[in-house]
C-alpha positions in Angstrom: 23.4 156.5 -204.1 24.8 156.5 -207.6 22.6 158.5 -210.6 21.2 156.8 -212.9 21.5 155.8 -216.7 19.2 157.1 -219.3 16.6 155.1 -221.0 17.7 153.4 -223.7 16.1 154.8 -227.0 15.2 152.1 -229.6 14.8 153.2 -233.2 13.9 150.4 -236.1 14.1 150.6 -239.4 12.2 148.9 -242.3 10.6 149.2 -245.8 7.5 150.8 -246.7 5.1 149.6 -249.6 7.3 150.8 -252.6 10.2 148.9 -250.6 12.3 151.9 -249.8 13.4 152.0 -246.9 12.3 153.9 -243.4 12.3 154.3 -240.1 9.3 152.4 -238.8 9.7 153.0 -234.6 11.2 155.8 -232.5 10.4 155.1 -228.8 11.7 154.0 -225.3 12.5 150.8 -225.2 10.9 148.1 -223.1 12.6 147.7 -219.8 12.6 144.6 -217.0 13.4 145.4 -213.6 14.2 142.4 -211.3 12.3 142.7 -208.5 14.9 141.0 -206.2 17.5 143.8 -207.8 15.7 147.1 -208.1 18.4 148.6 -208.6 19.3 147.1 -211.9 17.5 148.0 -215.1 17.5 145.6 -218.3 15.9 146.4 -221.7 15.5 143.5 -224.0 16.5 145.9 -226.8 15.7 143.1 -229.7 15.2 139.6 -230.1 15.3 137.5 -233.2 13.1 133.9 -233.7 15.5 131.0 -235.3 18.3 131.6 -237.2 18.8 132.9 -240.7 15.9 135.3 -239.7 14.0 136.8 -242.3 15.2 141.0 -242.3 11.5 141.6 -241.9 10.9 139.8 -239.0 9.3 141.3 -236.0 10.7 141.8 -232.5 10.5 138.6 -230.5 10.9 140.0 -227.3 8.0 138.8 -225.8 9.5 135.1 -226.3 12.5 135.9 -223.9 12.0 135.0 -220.5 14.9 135.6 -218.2 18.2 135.9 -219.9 18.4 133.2 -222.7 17.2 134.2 -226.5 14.0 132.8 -227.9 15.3 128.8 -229.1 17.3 128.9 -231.9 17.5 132.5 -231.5 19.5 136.0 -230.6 18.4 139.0 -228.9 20.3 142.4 -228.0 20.1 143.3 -224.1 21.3 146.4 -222.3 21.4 145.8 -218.6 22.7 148.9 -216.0 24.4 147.2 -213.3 24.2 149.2 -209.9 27.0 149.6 -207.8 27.5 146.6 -205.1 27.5 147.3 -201.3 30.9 147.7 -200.2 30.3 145.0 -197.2 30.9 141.5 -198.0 28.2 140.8 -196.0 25.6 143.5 -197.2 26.7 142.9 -200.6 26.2 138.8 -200.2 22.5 139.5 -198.3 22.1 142.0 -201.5 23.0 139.4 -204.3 21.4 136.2 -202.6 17.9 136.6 -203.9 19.7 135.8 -207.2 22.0 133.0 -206.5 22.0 130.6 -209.0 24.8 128.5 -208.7 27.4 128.8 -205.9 30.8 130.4 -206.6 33.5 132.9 -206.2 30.6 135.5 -206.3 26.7 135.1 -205.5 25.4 136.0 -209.1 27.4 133.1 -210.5 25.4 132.2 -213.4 25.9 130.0 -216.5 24.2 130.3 -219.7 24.0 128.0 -222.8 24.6 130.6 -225.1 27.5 132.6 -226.9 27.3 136.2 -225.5 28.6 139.5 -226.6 28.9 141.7 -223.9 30.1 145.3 -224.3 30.7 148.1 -221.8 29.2 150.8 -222.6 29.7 153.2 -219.8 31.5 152.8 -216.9 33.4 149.3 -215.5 32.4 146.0 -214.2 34.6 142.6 -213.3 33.9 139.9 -215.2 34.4 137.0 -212.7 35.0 133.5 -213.5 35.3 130.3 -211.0 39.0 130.9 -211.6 40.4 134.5 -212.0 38.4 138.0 -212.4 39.3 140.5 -215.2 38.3 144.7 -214.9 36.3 145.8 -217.8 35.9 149.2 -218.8 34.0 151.5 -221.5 35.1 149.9 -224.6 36.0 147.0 -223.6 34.4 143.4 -225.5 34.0 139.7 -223.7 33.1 136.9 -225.6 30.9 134.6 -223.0 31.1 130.7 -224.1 28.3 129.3 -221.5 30.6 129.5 -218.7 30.2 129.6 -215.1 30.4 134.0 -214.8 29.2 136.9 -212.6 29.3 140.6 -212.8 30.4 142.9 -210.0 30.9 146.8 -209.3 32.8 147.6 -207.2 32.5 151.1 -208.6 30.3 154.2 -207.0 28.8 154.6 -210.7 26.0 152.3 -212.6 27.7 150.9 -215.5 26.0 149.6 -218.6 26.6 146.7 -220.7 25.3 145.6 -223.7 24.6 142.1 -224.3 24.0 139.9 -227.5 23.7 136.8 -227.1 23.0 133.7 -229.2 21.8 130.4 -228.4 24.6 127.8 -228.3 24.6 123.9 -227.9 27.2 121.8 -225.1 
């Protein structure tokens, strides 16, 4: 079984009384696991009510409730993907808990949002109805609210970063 990630370590800054600025949090940040994926780990890092925010505003993490932003909003998600099972059959008996949508792989998903997603560590396919491309550490996709998956096929977690801001069809 591959190791796992670290926790993700949030730190937020602000402004005290005088209006200088400070740090204002230091901690662990919240962290989701699916139950029908245990494997995977997802920290909504940061979310943000409607946009222009105020800089003040507080975390509105509590107002995300699967993977969209609060409406009108944005928020900043980390998510460790866990390596797949190499069997097609183990890995589609793995993954069908979380169908949403059928397609060229089980987790096809859609979204109405613009999403940032950056690896962080490790690699991950980015899959498409039509096509697949590798990602690794580094490596940026802009997500336009199309039909998309994630699978590793790797024997290492890899973890993505995820901003994503709600969109309109």
């Amino acid at each position: 079984m591959a190791t796992e990630l670290p926790l993700i370590r949030r730190i937020v800054t602000g402004f005290d009384a005088s209006g200088a600025s400070v740090f204002i949090e230091d901690g662990v940040a919240p962290c989701k696991i699916n139950p029908t994926r245990p494997a995977h780990r997802s920290w909504p890092v940061w979310a943000t009510g409607k946009l222009p925010v105020p800089v003040n505003d507080p975390d509105h993490g509590g107002e995300v409730h699967g993977i969209m932003p609060p409406p009108g909003g944005s928020v900043l998600k980390i998510v460790d993907i866990a390596p797949e099972p190499k069997d097609s059959i183990e890995r589609e008996r793995a993954l069908a808990a979380e169908r949403v949508r059928v397609g060229a792989h089980p987790g096809m998903h859609e979204t109405d949002s613009i999403d940032y997603a950056i690896v962080l560590s490790g690699e991950v396919y980015a899959i498409m109805e039509k096509g697949e491309k590798l990602m690794k550490t580094g490596d940026v996709l802009i997500q336009r609210g199309t039909n998309h998956a994630w699978s590793n096929r790797s024997d290492a977690y890899c973890r993505i970063a995820f901003v994503l801001v709600e969109a309109t069809r």
